[in-house]
N, C-alpha and C positions, 0 to 999 in steps of 0.2 A: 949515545943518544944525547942530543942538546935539547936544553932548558929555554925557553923564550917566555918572557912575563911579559904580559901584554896587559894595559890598564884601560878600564873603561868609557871610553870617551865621551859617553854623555856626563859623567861627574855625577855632584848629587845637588843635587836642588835646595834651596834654604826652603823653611816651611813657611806656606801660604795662613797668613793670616787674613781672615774672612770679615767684610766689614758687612756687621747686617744690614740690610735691605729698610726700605720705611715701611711700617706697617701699610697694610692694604686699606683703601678706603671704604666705608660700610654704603657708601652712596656716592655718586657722581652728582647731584642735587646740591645748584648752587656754587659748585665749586669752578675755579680755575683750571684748567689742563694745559699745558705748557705742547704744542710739537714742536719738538729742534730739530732742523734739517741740518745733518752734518756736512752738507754742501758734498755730500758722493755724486757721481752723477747720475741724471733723472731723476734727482729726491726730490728736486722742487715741486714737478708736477703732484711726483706722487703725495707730498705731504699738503700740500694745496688741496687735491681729489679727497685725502684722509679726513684734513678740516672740513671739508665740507660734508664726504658722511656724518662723520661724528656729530656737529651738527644739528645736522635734521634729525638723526637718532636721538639726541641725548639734549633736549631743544630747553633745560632745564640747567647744563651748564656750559658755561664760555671756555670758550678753545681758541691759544693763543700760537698763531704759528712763530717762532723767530727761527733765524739764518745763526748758526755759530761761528762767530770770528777764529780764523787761525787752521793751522793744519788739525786733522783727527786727533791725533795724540795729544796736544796741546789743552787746558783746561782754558777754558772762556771763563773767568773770574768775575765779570762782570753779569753776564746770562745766567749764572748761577744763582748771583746773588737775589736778582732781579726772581728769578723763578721762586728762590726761598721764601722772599718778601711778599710776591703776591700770589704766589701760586699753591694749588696743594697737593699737584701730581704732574709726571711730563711723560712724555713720550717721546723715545730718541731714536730718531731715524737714523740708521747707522750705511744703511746700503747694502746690497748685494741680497 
C-alpha cells in the first residue's frame, strides 16, 4: 500500500486584530451625519432618497451627503479627515 501526504490548501490565517468601533451616540440632536456614497452603482439615488429621509425624520440634525474619491478599496484620506473634523457619525453606503 502507498503513503500520499496531502497538505491543506487553505493554510492558516494570521490572526485578526479587531479595531473597535466609535462608541454609539446617545442622541442624533444636533449633530453632523456624514452619507458616503461609495460610487457602487445606483448609490447615488439611493443615498440622495436616504438624505432626504433622514432629514425629515431627524429634522434636528444635518446630514452631509459626499461622493468618495477613488476605487472601494482605496481610503479617501481627505473625506476622512473632513468627516473627523466636522462630523460626529457617517453612514457608508457600500452597495449591493
Amino acid at each position: 500500500m502507498n503513503l500520499v501526504s496531502v497538505l491543506n490548501p487553505r493554510g492558516q490565517y494570521p490572526p485578526i486584530n479587531f479595531i473597535p468601533m466609535a462608541p454609539r451616540l446617545n442622541s442624533l440632536d444636533d449633530k453632523t451625519v456624514y452619507i458616503v456614497d461609495i460610487r457602487w452603482p445606483y448609490t447615488a439615488q439611493f443615498t440622495e432618497q436616504l438624505k432626504e429621509v433622514l432629514s425629515e425624520r431627524y429634522s434636528h440634525t444635518k446630514f452631509v451627503r459626499r461622493e468618495k474619491a477613488g476605487p472601494y478599496g482605496e481610503a479617501d484620506t481627505e473625506l476622512w479627515d473632513e468627516i473627523k473634523a466636522q462630523g460626529q457619525g457617517a453612514i457608508l453606503a457600500i452597495g449591493h
